[in-house]
Structure formats: structure tokens, C-alpha cells
NUNUTOR-506403 format. One line per field, with one value per residue: residue number from 1; residue in three letters; x, y, z of N, C-alpha, C in turn. Coordinates in pm, whole numbers, padded with zeros to 5 digits. Example, Ala and Ser with C-alpha at 12.3 -4.5 7.8 and 13.67 -1.06 7.14 Angstrom:
REM NUNUTOR-506403
seq = (1, 2)
type = (ALA, SER)
n.xx = (01319, 01285)
n.yy = (-00569, -00225)
n.zz = (00780, 00708)
ca.xx = (01230, 01367)
ca.yy = (-00450, -00106)
ca.zz = (00780, 00714)
c.xx = (01320, 01290)
c.yy = (-00330, 00003)
c.zz = (00780, 00787)
REM end
This chain:
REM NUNUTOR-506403
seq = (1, 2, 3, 4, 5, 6, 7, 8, 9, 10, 11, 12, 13, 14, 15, 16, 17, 18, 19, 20, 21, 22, 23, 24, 25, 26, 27, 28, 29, 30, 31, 32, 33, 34, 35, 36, 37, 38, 39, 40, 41, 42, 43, 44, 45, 46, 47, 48, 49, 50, 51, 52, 53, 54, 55, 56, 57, 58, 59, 60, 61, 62, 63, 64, 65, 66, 67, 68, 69, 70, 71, 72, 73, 74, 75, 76, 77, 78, 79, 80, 81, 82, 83, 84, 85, 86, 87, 88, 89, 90, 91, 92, 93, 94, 95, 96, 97, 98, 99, 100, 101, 102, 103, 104, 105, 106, 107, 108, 109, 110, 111, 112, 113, 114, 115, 116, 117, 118, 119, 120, 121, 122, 123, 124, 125, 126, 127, 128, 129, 130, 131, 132, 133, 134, 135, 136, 137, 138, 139, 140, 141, 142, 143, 144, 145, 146, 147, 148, 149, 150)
type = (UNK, UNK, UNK, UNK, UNK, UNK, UNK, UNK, UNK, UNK, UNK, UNK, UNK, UNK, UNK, UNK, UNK, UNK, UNK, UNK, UNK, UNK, UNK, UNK, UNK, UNK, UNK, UNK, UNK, UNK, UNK, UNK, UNK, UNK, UNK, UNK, UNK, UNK, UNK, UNK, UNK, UNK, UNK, UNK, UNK, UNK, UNK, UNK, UNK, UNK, UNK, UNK, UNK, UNK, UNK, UNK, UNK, UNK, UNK, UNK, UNK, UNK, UNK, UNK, UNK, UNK, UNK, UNK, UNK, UNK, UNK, UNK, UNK, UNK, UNK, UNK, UNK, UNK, UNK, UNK, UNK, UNK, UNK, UNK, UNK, UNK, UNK, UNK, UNK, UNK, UNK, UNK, UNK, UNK, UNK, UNK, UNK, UNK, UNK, UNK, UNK, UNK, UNK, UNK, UNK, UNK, UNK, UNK, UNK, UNK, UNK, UNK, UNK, UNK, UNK, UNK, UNK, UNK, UNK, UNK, UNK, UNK, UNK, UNK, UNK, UNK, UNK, UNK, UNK, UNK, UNK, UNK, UNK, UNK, UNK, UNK, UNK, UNK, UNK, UNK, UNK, UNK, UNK, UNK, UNK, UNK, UNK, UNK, UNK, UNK)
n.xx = (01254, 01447, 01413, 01421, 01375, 01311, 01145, 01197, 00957, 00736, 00488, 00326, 00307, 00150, -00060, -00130, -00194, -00419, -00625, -00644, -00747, -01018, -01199, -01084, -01203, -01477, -01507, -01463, -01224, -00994, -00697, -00503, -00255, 00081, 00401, 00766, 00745, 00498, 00185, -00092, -00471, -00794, -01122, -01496, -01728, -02031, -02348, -02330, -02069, -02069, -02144, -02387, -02516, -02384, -02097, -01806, -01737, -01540, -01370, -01390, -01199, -00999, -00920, -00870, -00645, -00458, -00518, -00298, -00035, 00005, 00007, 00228, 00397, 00446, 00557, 00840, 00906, 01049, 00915, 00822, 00775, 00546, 00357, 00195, -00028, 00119, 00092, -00106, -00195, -00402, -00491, -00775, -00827, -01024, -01392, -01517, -01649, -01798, -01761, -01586, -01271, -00955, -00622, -00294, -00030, 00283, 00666, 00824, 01046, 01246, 01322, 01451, 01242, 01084, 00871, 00846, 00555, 00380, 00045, -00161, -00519, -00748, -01050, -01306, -01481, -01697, -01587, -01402, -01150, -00918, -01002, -00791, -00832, -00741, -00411, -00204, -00001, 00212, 00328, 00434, 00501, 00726, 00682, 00866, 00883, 00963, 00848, 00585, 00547, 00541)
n.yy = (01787, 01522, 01232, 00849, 00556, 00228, 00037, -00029, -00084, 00034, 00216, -00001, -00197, 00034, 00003, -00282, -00255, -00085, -00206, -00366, -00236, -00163, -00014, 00238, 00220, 00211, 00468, 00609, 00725, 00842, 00737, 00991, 01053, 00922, 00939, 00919, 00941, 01108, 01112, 01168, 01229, 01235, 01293, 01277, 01410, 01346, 01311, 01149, 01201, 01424, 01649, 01806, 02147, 02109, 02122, 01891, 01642, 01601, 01374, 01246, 01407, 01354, 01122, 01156, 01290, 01110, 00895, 00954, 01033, 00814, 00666, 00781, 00758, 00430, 00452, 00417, 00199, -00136, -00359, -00569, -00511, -00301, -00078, 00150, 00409, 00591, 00848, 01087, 01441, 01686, 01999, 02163, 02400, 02531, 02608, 02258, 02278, 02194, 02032, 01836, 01703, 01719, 01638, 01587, 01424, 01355, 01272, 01370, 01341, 01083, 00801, 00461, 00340, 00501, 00734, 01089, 01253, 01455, 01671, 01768, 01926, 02002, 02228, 02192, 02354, 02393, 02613, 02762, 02869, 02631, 02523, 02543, 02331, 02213, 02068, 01839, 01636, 01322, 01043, 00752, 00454, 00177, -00140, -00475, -00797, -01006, -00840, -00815, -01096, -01123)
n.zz = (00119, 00203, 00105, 00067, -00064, -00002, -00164, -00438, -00598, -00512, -00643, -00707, -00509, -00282, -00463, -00398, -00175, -00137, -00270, -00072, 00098, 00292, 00446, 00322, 00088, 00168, 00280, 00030, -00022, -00267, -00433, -00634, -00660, -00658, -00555, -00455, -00094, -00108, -00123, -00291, -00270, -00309, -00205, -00313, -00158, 00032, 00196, 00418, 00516, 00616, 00909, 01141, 00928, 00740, 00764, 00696, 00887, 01128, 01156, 00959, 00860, 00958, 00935, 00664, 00635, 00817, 00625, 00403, 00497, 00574, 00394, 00243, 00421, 00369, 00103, 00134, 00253, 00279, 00040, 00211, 00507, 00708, 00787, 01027, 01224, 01494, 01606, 01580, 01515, 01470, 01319, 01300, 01052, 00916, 00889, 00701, 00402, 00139, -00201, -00235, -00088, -00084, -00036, 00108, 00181, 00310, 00396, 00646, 00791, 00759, 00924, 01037, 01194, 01248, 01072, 01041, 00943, 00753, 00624, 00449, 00446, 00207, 00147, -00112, -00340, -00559, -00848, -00690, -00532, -00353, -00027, 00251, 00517, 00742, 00914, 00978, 01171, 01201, 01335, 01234, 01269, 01161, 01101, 01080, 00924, 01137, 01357, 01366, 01432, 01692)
ca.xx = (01229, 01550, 01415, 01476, 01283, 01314, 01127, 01199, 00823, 00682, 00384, 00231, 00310, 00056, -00198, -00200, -00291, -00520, -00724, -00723, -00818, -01179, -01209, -01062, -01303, -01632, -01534, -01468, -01117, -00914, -00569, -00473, -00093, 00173, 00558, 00843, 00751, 00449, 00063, -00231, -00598, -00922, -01323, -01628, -01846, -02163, -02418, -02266, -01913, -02103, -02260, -02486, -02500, -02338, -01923, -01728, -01727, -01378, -01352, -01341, -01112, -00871, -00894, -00829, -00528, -00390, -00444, -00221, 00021, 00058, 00107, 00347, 00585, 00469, 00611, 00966, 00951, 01099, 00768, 00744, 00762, 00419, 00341, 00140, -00012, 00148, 00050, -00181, -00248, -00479, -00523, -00901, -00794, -01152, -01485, -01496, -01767, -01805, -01828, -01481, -01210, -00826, -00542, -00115, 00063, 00479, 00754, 00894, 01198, 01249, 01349, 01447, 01186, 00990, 00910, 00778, 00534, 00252, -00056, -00235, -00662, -00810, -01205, -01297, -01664, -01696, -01508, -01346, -00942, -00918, -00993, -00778, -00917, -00659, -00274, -00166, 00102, 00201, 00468, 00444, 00644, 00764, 00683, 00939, 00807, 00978, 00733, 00458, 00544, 00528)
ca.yy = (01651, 01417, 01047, 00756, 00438, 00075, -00057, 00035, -00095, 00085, 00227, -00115, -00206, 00070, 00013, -00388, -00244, 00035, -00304, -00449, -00111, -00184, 00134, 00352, 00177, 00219, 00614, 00673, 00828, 00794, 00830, 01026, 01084, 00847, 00964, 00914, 00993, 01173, 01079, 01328, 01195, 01344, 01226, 01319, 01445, 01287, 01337, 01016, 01249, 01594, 01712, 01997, 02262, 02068, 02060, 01765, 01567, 01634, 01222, 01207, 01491, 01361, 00983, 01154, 01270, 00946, 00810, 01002, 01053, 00657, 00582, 00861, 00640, 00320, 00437, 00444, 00095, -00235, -00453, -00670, -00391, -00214, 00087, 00206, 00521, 00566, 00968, 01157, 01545, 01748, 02086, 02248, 02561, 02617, 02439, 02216, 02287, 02193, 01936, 01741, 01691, 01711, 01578, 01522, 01372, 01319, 01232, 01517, 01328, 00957, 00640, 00327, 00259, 00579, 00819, 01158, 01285, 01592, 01628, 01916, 01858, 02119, 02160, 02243, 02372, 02399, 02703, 02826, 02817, 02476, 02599, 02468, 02313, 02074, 02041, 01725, 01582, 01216, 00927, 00631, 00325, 00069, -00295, -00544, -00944, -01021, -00710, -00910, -01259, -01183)
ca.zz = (00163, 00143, 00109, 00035, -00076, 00016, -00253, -00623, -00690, -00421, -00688, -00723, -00329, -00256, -00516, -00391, -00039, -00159, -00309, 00016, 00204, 00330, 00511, 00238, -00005, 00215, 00260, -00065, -00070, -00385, -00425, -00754, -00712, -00588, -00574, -00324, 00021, -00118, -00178, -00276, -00328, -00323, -00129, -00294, -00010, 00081, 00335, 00539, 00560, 00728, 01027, 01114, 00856, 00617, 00779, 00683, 00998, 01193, 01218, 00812, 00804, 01021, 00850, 00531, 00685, 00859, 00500, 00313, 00571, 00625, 00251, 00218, 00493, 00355, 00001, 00124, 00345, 00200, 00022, 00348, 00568, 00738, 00872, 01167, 01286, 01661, 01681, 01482, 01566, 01339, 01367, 01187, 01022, 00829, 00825, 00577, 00317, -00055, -00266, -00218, -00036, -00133, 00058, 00010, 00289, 00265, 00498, 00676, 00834, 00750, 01010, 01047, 01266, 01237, 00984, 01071, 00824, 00729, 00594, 00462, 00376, 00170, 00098, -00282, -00373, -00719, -00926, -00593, -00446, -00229, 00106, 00346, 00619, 00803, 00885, 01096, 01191, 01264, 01329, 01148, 01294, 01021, 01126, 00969, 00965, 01282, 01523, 01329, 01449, 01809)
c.xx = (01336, 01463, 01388, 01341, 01310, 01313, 01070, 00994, 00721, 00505, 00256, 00237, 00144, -00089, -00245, -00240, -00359, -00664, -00744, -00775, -00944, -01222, -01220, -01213, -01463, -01631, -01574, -01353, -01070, -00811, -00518, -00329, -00002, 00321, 00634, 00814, 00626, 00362, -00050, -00358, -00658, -01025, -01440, -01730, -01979, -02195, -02377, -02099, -01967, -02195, -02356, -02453, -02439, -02192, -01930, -01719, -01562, -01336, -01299, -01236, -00975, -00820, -00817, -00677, -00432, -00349, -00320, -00108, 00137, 00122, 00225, 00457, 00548, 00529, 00758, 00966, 00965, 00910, 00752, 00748, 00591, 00456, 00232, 00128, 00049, 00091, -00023, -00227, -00287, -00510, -00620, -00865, -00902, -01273, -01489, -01631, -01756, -01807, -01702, -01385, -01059, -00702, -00417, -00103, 00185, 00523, 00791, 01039, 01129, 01357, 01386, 01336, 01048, 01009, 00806, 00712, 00373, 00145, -00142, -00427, -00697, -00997, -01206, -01456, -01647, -01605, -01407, -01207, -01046, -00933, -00869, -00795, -00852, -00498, -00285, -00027, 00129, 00331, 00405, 00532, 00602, 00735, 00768, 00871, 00856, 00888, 00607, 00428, 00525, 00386)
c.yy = (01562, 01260, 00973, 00614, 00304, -00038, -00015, 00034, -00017, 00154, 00094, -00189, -00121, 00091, -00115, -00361, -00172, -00056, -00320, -00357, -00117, -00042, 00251, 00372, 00224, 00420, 00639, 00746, 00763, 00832, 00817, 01068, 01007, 00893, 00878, 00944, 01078, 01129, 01170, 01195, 01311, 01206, 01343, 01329, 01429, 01299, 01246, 01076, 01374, 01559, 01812, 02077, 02211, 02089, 01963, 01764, 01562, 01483, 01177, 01319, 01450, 01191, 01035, 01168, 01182, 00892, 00862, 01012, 00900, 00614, 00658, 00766, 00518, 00330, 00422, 00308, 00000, -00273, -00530, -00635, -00324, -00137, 00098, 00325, 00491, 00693, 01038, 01332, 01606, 01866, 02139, 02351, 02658, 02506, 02407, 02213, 02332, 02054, 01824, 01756, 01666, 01724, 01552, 01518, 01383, 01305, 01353, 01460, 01100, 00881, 00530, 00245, 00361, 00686, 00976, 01260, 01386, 01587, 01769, 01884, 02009, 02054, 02242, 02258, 02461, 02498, 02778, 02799, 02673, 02612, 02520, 02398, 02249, 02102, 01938, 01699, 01443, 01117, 00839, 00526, 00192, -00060, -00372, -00674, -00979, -00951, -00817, -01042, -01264, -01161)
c.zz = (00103, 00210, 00071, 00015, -00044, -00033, -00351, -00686, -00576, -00468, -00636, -00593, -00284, -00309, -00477, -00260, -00027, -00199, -00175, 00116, 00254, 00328, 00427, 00113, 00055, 00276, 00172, -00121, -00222, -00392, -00577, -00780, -00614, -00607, -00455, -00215, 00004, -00199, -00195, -00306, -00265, -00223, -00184, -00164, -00056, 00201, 00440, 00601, 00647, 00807, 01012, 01010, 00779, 00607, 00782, 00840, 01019, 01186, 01091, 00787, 00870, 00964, 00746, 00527, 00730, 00721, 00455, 00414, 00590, 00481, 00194, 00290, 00389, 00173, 00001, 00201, 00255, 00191, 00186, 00502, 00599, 00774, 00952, 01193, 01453, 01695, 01570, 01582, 01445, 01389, 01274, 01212, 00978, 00859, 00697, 00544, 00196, -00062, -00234, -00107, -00086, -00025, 00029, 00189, 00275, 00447, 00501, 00703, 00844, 00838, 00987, 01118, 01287, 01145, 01003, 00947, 00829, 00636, 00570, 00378, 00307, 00109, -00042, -00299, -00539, -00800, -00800, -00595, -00362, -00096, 00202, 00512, 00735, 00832, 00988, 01102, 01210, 01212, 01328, 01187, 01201, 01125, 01051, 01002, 01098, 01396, 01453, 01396, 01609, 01884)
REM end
């Protein structure tokens, strides 16, 4: 993975929009590792995240994905710079069943205007390997203040 950042403070960029995350906040995700081009968190699983039989709901598995995926681009865009999903594909490799949820996103190939980036979910049930449950894919287009204003 060659790339590049935008904005030197790019940590504290994504922890002041991880505050204003609603969404992220009323799942539950958390994100426990921030780098270059590359975000991991975790989701305690609760009965409000599974279906039948007790699989993670395909809808939270593919959010968890988007997240990490999106803050992976938005760690390399200037501060006044957004990001945007435009394509999201997820492919279920396992059902997901256990107690958490574990997640890394990154840039695969970085843009000026889009940054194409991956996503791998794994499920975790107590003393076990991560299962993995997930790979996605998805392009990310950068907003600068001008796409905003119109």
C-alpha cells in the first residue's frame, strides 16, 4: 500500500468525526487503531445486531465494513476534505457468530477524486481464531468545499 496523506493531523481529524458519528455511536462500533490509509475497530454483538439463530445481520456486517473502509480514505484527504461511499460490494464468506466483531479497512489505490479501498470483517467468539466472515470492496469519492457548496 503506497499512500499518501493530506493532513499531517489526520488522527485527531478522525476522532473529531468519530464524536460526531451518530450512527457509529448508536451501533456500537469502536475504532481501536488509526494509521495511514488504514483503520481496524471492533462491535460488541448484541441481540439488536443478529437474526435467526443468532447470525450477525448481513446489514451490520456490511456497515461495519463501509465504516472502516471510509475512514481509511478519509485519513489521507486534506482536513476540509469529505468522503463518500459511491460503491460498496461485500462478499459473506462465513456466518457470523460470536461475541464480537473485528474489522480493518485501508486504501488499496489512492485518488484525487477517488480512493479505492478494502475491507476485511472477522467474527471472534471467545478463545477461538477470528473467523472471517466478510471481504468488500468500495470507492470512496473525496468531496473538497467547493462539491459541497453546490
Amino acid at each position: 500500500m503506497n499512500v499518501k496523506t493530506y493532513n499531517p493531523d489526520f488522527k485527531n481529524t478522525i476522532n473529531e468525526k468519530l464524536e460526531r458519528q451518530f450512527f457509529m455511536q448508536l451501533l456500537g462500533f469502536k475504532v481501536t487503531d488509526i494509521s495511514e490509509g488504514k483503520i481496524e475497530g471492533e462491535l460488541e454483538l448484541k441481540a439488536a445486531h443478529k437474526q435467526h439463530k443468532g447470525f450477525v445481520h448481513g446489514g451490520v456486517i456490511a456497515t461495519v465494513a463501509d465504516i472502516v473502509a471510509g475512514f481509511a480514505a478519509v485519513s489521507l484527504v486534506p482536513k476540509d476534505h469529505h468522503v463518500v461511499t459511491v460503491e460498496l460490494k461485500t462478499s459473506y464468506l462465513n456466518p457470523g457468530l460470536g461475541e464480537k466483531l473485528f474489522a480493518r479497512g485501508w486504501v488499496l489505490k489512492q485518488g484525487r477524486k477517488l480512493n479505492f479501498c478494502e475491507a476485511e470483517v472477522y467474527c471472534i467468539s471467545g478463545n477461538e481464531e477470528p473467523v472471517l466472515i466478510a471481504k468488500a470492496s468500495a470507492t470512496m469519492a473525496t468531496l473538497t468545499p467547493e462539491d459541497i457548496k453546490r
